[in-house]
C-alpha positions as CSV (number, residue, x, y, z in Angstrom):
1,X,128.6,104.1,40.4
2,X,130.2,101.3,42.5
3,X,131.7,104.1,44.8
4,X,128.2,106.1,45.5
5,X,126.1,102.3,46.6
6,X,129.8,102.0,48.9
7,X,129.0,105.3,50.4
8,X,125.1,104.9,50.4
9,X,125.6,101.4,52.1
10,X,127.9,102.4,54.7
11,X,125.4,105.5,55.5
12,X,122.9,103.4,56.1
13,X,125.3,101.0,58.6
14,X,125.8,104.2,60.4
15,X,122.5,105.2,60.8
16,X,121.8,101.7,62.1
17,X,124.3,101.6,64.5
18,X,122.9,105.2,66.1
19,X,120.1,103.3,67.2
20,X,119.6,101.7,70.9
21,X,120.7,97.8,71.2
22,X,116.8,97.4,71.6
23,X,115.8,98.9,68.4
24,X,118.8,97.2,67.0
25,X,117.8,93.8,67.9
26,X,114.6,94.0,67.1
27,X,114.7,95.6,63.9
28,X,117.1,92.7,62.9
29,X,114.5,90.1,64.2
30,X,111.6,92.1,62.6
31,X,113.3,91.4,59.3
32,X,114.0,87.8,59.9
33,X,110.3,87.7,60.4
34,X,108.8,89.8,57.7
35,X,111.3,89.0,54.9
36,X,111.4,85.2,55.9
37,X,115.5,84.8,56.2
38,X,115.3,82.8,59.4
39,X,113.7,81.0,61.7
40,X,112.9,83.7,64.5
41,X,111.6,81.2,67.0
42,X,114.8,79.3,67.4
43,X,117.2,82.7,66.7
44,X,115.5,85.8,68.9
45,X,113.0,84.0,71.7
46,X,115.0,84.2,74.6
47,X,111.8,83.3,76.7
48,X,107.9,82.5,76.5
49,X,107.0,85.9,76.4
50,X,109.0,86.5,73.5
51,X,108.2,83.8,71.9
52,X,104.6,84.9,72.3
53,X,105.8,88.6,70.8
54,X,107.3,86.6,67.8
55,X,104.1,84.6,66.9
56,X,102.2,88.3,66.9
57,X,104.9,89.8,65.2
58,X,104.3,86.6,62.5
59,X,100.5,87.0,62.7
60,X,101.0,91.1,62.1
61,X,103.3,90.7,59.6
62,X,101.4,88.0,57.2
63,X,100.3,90.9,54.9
64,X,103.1,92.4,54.4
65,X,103.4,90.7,50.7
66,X,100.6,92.4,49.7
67,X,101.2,95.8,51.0
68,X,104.6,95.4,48.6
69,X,102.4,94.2,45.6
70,X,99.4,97.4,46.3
71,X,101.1,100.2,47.1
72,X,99.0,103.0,45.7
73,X,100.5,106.0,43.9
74,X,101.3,109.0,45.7
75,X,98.7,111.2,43.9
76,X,96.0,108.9,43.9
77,X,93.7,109.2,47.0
78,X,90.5,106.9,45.9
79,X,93.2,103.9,46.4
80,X,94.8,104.7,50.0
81,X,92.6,103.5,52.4
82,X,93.2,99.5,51.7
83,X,96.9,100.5,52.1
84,X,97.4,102.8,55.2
85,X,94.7,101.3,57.0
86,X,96.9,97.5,56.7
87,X,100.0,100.0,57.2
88,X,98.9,101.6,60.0
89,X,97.4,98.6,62.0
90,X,100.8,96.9,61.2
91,X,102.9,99.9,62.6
92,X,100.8,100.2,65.5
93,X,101.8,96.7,66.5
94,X,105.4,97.3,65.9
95,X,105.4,100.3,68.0
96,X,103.3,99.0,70.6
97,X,106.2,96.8,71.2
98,X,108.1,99.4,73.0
99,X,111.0,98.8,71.0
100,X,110.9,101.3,68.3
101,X,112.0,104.5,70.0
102,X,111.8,106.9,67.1
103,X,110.4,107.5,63.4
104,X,114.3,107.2,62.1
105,X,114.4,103.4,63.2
106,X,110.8,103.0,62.5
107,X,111.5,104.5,59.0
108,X,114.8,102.3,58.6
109,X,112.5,98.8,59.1
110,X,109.5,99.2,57.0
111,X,111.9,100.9,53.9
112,X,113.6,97.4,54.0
113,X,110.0,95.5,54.8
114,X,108.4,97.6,51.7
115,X,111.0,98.9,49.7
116,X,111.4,102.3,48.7
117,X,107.9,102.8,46.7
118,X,106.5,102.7,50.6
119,X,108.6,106.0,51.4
120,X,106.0,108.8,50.7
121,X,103.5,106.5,53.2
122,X,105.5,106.5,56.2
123,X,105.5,109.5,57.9
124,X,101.6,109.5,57.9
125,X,101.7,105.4,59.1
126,X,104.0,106.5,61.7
127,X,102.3,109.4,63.0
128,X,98.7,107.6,62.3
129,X,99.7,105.0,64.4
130,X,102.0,106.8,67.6
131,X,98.5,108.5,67.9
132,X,96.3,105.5,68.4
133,X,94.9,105.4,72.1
134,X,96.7,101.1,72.5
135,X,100.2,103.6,72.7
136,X,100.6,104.9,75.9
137,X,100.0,108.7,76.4
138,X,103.5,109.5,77.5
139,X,105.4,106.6,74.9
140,X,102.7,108.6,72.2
141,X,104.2,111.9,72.9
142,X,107.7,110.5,72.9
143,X,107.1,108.6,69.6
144,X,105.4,111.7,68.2
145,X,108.0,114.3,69.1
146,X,110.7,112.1,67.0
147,X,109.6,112.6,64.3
148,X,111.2,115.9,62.1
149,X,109.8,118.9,60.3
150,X,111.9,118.0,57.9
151,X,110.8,114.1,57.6
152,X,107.3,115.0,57.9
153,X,106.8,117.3,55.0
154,X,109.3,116.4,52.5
155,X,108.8,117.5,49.6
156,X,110.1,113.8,48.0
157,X,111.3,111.0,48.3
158,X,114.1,108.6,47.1
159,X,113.0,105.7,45.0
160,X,116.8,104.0,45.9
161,X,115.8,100.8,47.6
162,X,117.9,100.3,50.6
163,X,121.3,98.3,50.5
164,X,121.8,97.2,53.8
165,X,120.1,94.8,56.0
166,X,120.7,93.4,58.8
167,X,120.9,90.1,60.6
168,X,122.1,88.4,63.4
169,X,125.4,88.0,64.4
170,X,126.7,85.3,66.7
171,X,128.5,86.3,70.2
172,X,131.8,85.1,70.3
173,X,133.4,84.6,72.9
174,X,136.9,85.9,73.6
């Protein structure tokens, strides 16, 4: 058992580290923000315009604990439209950003922002939100071709909650 959460963990440290520096950094900052493990002000604002991306990222992200406490079961349409409609207005944001390139990074932030139970719902967020008109047409294709066949009609999903997360390491210099 210990062996297969070794191997699951370091799969998911590889699939993080295929990612650009960009989505790297700003899936770790995302985190810091929407799970509450650090002060993302002082850590990631490099700037005032960051800055001013972390207080929206902040403001975006404030209902994010209910989305964990409400997400609907995957047979049961009559209770979706509270959920994707947050979900999608959230991912929107995120991808608006310009730092999420593709639905595997975009996938590997909101499984640790949700958890697992959000699985089924994010190909349909993702897509749902790439498509809204605040996503530029050529960033909407780009986003929208990334995601697979295989991703977006998959037949299930794994209710494993994700092992690894994240954070921000220091430079040090050499």
């Amino acid at each position: 058992m210990a062996i297969d959460t070794a191997s699951h963990t370091i799969a998911e440290m590889r699939e993080f580290a295929s990612f650009t520096a960009a989505e790297q950094r700003y899936i770790k900052r995302s985190l810091d923000v929407g799970l509450g493990r650090q002060d993302a002000f002082k850590l990631w604002a490099r700037d005032a315009a960051e800055s001013r991306a972390i207080r929206s990222q902040y403001l975006a992200y404030q209902e994010l604990k209910s989305l964990r406490a409400i997400c609907p079961d995957e047979c049961a349409l009559e209770t979706i439209s509270d959920y994707m409609g947050t979900l999608i207005r959230i991912s929107a944001h995120d991808l608006a950003q310009e730092r999420i390139d593709s639905f595997s990074a975009y996938r590997f932030l909101y499984e640790r922002l949700l958890g697992a139970q959000a699985r089924p719902w994010l190909p349909a967020a993702f897509c749902g939100a790439a498509a809204l008109p605040q996503i530029r047409p050529e960033r909407r294709k780009h986003l929208l071709q990334s995601i697979s066949e295989a991703a977006a009609t998959a037949p299930g999903w794994s209710a494993r909650e994700p092992a690894f997360f994240p954070e921000f390491v220091e430079a040090v210099a050499a």
